[in-house]
C-alpha positions in Angstrom: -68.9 21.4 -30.1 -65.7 20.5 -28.7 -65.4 18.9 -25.4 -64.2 21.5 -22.6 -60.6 20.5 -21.4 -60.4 19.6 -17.3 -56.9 21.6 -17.1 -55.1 24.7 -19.3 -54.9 28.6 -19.7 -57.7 30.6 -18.3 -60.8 30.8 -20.5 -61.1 34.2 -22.5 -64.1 36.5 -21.6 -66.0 36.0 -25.4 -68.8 34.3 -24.3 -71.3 33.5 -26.9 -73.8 36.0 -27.7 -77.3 35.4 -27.0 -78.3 34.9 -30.7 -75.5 32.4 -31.0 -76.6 30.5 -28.1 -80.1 30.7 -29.1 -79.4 28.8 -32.6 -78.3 25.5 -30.5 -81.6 25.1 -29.4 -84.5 23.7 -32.2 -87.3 24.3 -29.4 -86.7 28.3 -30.4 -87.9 27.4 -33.7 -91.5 26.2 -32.5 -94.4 29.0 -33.4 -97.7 29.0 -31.9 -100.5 30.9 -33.2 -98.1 32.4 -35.6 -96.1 33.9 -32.8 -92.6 32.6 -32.5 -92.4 30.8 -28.7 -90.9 32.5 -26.0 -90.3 30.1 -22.9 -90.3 31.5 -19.6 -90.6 28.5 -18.3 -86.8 27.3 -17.1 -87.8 27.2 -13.4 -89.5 23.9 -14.4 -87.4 22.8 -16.7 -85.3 23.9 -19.2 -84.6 23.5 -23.5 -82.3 21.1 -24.4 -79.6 22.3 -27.0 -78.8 20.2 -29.8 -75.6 19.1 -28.7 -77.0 17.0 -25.5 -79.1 14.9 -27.7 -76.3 14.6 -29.9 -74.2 13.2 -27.5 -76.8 11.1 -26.0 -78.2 9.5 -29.6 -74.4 9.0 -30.1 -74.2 7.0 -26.7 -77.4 5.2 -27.6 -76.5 4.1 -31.0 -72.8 2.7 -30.7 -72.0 2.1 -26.8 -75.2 1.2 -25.1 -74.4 -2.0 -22.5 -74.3 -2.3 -19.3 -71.5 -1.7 -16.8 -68.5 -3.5 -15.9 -67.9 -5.7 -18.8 -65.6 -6.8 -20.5 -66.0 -6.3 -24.0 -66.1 -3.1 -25.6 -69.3 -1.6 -25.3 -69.3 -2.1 -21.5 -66.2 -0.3 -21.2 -67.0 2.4 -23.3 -70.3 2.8 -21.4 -67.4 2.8 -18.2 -65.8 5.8 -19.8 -69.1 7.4 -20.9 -70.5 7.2 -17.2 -67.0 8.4 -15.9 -66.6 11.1 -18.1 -70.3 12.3 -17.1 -69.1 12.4 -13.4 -66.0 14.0 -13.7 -68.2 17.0 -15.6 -70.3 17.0 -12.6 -67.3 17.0 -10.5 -66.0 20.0 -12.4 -69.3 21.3 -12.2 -69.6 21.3 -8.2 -65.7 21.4 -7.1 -66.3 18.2 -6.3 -64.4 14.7 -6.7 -66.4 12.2 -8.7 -66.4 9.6 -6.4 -68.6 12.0 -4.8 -71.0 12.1 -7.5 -73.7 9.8 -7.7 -77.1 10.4 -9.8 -80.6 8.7 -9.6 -83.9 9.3 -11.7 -84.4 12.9 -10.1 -84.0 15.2 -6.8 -86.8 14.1 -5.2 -86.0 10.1 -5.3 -82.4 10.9 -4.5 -83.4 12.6 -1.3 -85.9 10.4 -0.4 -83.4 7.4 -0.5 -80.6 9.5 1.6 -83.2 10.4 4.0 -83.9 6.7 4.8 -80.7 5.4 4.4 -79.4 8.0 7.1 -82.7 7.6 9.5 -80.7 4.5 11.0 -78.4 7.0 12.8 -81.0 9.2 14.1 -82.5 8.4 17.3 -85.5 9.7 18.8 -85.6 12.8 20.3 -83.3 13.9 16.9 -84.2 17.0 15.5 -84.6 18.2 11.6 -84.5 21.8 10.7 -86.4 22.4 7.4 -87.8 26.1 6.0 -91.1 26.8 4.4 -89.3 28.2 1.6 -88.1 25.0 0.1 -89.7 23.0 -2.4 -91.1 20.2 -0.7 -88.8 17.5 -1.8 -86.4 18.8 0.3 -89.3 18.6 3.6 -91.3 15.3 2.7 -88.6 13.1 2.9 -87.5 14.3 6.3 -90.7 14.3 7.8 -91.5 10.9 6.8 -88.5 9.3 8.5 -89.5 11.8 11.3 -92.6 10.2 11.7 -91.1 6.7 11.5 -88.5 7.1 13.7 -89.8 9.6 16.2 -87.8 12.8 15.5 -88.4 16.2 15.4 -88.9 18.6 12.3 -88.7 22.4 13.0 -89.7 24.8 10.2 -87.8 28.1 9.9 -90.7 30.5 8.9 -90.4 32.6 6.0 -91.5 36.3 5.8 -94.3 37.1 3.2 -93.1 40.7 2.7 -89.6 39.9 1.9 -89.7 36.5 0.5 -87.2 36.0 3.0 -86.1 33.4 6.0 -86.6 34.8 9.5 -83.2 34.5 10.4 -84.1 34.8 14.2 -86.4 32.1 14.2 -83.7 29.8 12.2 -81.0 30.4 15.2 -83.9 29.2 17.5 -84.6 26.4 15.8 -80.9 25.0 16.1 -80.5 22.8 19.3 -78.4 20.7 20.6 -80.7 18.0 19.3 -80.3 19.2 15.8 -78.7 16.0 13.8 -79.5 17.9 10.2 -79.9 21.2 8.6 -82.1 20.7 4.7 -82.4 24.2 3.3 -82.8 25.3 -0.4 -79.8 27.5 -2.1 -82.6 29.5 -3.6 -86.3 29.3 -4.0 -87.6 28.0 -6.7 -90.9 30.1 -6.2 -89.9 33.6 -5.3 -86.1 33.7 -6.7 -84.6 34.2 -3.4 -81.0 33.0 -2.5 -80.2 32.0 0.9 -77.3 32.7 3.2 -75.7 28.7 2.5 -72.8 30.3 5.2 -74.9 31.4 7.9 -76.5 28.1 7.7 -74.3 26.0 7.5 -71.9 27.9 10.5 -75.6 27.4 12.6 -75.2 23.8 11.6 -71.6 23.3 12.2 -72.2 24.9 16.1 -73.9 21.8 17.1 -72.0 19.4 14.9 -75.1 18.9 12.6 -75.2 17.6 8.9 -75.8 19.8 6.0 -77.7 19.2 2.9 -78.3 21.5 0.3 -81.2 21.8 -2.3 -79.5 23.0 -5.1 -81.7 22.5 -7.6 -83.3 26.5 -8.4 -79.9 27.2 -7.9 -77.1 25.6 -10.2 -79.0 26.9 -13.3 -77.8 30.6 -12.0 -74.6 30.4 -9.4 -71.5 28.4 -9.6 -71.6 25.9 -6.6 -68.5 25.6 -5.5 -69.0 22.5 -2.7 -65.9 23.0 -0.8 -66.0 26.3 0.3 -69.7 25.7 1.0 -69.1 22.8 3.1 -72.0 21.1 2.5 -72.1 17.6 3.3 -74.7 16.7 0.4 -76.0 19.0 -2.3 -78.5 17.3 -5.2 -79.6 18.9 -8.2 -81.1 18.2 -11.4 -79.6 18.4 -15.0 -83.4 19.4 -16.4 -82.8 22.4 -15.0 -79.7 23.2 -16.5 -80.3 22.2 -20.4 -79.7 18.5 -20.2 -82.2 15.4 -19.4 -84.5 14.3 -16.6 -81.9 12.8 -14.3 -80.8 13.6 -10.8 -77.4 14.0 -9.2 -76.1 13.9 -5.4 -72.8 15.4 -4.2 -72.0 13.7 -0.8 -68.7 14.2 0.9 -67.1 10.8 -0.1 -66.3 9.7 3.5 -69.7 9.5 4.5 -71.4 8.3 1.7 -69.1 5.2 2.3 -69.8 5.3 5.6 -74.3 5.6 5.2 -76.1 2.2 5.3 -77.5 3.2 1.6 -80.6 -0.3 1.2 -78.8 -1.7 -1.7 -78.3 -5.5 -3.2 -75.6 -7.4 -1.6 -73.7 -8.2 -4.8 -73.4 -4.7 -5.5 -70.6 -2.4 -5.1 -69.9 -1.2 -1.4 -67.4 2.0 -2.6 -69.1 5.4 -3.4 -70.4 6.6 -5.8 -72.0 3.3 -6.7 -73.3 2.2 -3.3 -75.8 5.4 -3.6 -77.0 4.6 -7.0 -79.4 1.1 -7.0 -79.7 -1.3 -10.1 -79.0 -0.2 -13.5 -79.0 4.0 -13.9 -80.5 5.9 -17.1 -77.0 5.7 -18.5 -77.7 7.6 -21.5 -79.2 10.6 -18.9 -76.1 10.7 -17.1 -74.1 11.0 -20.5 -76.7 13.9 -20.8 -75.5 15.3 -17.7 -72.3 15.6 -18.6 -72.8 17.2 -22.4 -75.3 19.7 -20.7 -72.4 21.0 -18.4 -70.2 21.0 -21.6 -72.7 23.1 -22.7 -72.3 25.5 -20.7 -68.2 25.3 -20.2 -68.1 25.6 -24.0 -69.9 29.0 -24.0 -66.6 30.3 -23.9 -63.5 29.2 -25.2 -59.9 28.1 -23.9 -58.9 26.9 -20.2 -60.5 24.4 -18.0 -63.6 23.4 -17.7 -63.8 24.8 -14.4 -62.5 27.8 -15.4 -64.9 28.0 -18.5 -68.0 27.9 -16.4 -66.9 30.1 -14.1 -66.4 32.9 -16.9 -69.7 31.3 -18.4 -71.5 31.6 -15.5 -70.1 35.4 -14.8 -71.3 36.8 -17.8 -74.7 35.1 -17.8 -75.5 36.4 -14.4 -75.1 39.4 -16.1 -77.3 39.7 -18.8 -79.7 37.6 -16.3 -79.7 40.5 -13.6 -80.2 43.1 -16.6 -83.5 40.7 -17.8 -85.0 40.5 -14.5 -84.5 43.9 -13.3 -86.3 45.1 -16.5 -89.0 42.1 -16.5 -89.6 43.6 -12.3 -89.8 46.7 -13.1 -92.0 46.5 -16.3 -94.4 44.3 -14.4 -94.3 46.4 -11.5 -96.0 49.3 -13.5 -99.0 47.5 -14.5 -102.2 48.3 -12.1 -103.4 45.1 -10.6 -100.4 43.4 -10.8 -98.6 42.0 -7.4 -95.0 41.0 -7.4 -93.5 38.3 -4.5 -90.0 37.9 -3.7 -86.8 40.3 -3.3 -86.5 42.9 -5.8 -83.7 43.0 -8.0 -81.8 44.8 -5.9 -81.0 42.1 -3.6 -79.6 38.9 -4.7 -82.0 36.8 -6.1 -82.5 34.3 -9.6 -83.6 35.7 -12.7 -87.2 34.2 -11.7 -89.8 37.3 -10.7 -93.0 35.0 -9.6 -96.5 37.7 -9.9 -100.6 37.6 -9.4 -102.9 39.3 -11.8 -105.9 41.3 -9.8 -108.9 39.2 -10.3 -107.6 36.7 -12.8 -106.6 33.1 -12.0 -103.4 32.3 -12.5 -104.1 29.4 -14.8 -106.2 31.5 -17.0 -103.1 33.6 -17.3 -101.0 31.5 -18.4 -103.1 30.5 -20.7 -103.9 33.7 -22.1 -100.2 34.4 -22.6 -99.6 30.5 -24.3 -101.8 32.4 -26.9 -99.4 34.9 -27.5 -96.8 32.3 -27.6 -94.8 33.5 -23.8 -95.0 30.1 -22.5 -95.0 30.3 -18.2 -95.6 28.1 -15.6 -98.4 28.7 -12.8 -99.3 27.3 -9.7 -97.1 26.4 -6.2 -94.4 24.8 -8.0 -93.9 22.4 -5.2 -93.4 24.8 -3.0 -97.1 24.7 -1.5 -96.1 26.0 2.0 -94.8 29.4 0.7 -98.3 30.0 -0.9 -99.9 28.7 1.3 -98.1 32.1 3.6 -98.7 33.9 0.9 -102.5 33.6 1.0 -103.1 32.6 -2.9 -105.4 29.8 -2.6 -104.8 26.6 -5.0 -104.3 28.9 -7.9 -100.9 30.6 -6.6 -98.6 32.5 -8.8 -97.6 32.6 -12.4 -93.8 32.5 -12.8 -91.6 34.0 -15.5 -87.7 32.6 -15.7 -84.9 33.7 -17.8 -82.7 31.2 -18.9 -79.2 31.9 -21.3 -81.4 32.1 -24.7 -83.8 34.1 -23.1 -83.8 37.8 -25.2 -84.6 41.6 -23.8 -87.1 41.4 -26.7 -89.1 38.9 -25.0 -88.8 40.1 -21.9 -91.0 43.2 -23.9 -93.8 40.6 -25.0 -94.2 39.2 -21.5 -94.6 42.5 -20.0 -96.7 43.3 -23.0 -99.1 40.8 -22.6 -99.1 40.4 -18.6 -100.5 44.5 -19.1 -103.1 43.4 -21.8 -104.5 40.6 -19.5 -104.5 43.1 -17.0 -106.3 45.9 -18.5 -109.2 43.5 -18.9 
């Protein structure tokens, strides 16, 4: 696969069909219980195609060193790691000396959230939501608690999936120092108003970060005219390996007190990132947004993923709204989040009357429709919800992701259901 060019003509609208995407990826090949697999999965993590191991093996096998070297596998691991954060610059909008990555979301936030508690003072005030994944509330309440701040939680609504809007305007003061809301949920599918927040934010001269991680695998971020101040997310989720990455507007990332060694670099991106990075994941990053760029052919990368992404959301919306409905038709079944016809991520979250959620995701593993089940990390939504420990089985489409299995899964959601 050839790597996407940063500049040129504008990308053509052929994007790969999904049967041609679908042969990139040797996971669709697994069969279980004679059924071929059908992973529904993404939410948690997504397949890897072949040409991100590739390029990682390739990494591993002829440049591995470490950094800053001078002989030629340190520099060629210079390029490799540059290269990686210019895709991710591509990816975002974003310069990449404003791209730094770490070993997932949740460490990245956690070290941000410390590294900026030296500015807060106490009386400072948070504002998180109880529709985020908790990654993007633990680390804010624990510097909270060290440093004597306060945390407000916007509440969400459990018949729309929804934030209450009015209670999030409350919740801004003049005390607010920091705004940490999700782009979408990675429970119920919903996609937050990122403008409407961050204006809220701006009125009181408050930061802004963004979890982005539910969110990247389905929208084109585009940082700028977001005007975030950080935004993390996680190339798992987007076909590529178990690494992390932070956007951060470069002027305060150089400016954050980030706990690092006192030999080591002082300019962003590298005061954010501590001791030696999984340099082959970050390589990974990169070939997982070629990926996706190379979907289509000709133009920029930037350009590419923005035709990629385009047409994916299409066939997305189409898979959702029929996975929604289909469910929706089967007695006993209970669906949570917006319906399809408000904006929302190809990820329809659902109860089965009287059946655990565990058992039915087992019972569909045996039909080979692989889901995951559970609170996802997003405890407090279920916790509003009223599910108990077992909360909800979740279904996500992803770009090999077929109307025919979309068939099984409804299929076999209704045969669990009939009892």
């Amino acid at each position: 696969m050839n790597r996407p060019r940063r500049h040129g003509q504008p990308a053509t609208l052929d994007v790969l069909r999904v049967t041609e995407i679908r042969a990139q990826f040797p996971a669709l090949e697994r069969v279980h219980n004679n059924l071929p697999v059908a992973y529904f999965d993404g939410p948690g993590g997504t397949q890897v195609p072949r040409a991100v191991v590739e390029v990682m093996a390739e990494y591993l096998y002829h440049h591995n060193a470490n950094t800053h070297w001078a002989y030629p596998t340190s520099e060629e691991t210079d390029t490799a790691i540059e290269t990686a954060r210019e895709a991710c610059a591509d990816f975002l909008n974003a310069s990449p000396r404003e791209v730094a990555f770490g070993a997932n979301m949740t460490t990245l936030t956690f070290h941000l959230a410390r590294a900026l508690a030296g500015s807060f003072e106490k009386g400072d005030e948070i504002v998180v939501t109880e529709l985020d994944h908790h990654a993007n509330v633990a680390p804010w309440q624990r510097i909270a608690n060290e440093r004597g701040l306060t945390v407000r939680s916007v509440k969400m609504v459990p018949e729309t999936g929804q934030l209450d809007w009015k209670v999030f305007e409350q919740s801004v003061t003049k005390q607010t120092k920091l705004i940490a809301v999700g782009a979408a949920s990675n429970a119920l599918g919903t996609i937050n108003d990122l403008r409407r927040a961050t204006a809220l934010a701006r009125s009181v001269g408050a930061l802004v970060f963004v979890d982005a991680v539910h969110y990247v695998p389905h929208a084109l971020v585009d940082v700028r005219k977001m005007d975030c101040d950080f935004l993390v997310m996680s190339a798992y989720k987007f076909y590529g390996p178990h690494i992390g990455v932070l956007f951060g507007k470069q002027q305060l990332l150089e400016s954050i007190d980030f706990p690092k060694l006192l030999p080591a670099p002082d300019d962003a991106p590298e005061n954010v990132e501590t001791g030696t990075q999984n340099q082959e994941g970050m390589v990974g990053a990169g070939a997982a947004i070629d990926f996706l760029a190379a979907l289509v052919s000709g133009g920029s990368r930037r350009g590419q993923l923005g035709v990629v992404y385009q047409e994916l959301h299409r066939r997305s919306v189409k898979l959702a709204r029929r996975l929604w409905e289909g469910l929706s038709e089967i007695e006993g079944i209970s669906l949570y989040g917006p319906p399809p016809s408000v904006p929302r991520t190809p990820t329809i979250s659902f109860t089965v009357a009287g059946v655990k959620s565990t058992e039915v995701a087992r019972r569909l593993a045996q039909r080979g429709l692989f889901l995951s089940h559970g609170d996802f990390y997003a405890a407090t939504v279920v916790d509003r919800l009223n599910l108990g420990p077992e909360g909800l089985v979740r279904a996500g489409c992803a770009c090999y992701t077929t109307a025919e299995e979309i068939e099984r899964l409804i299929e076999g959601v209704a045969e669990i259901a009939a009892g």
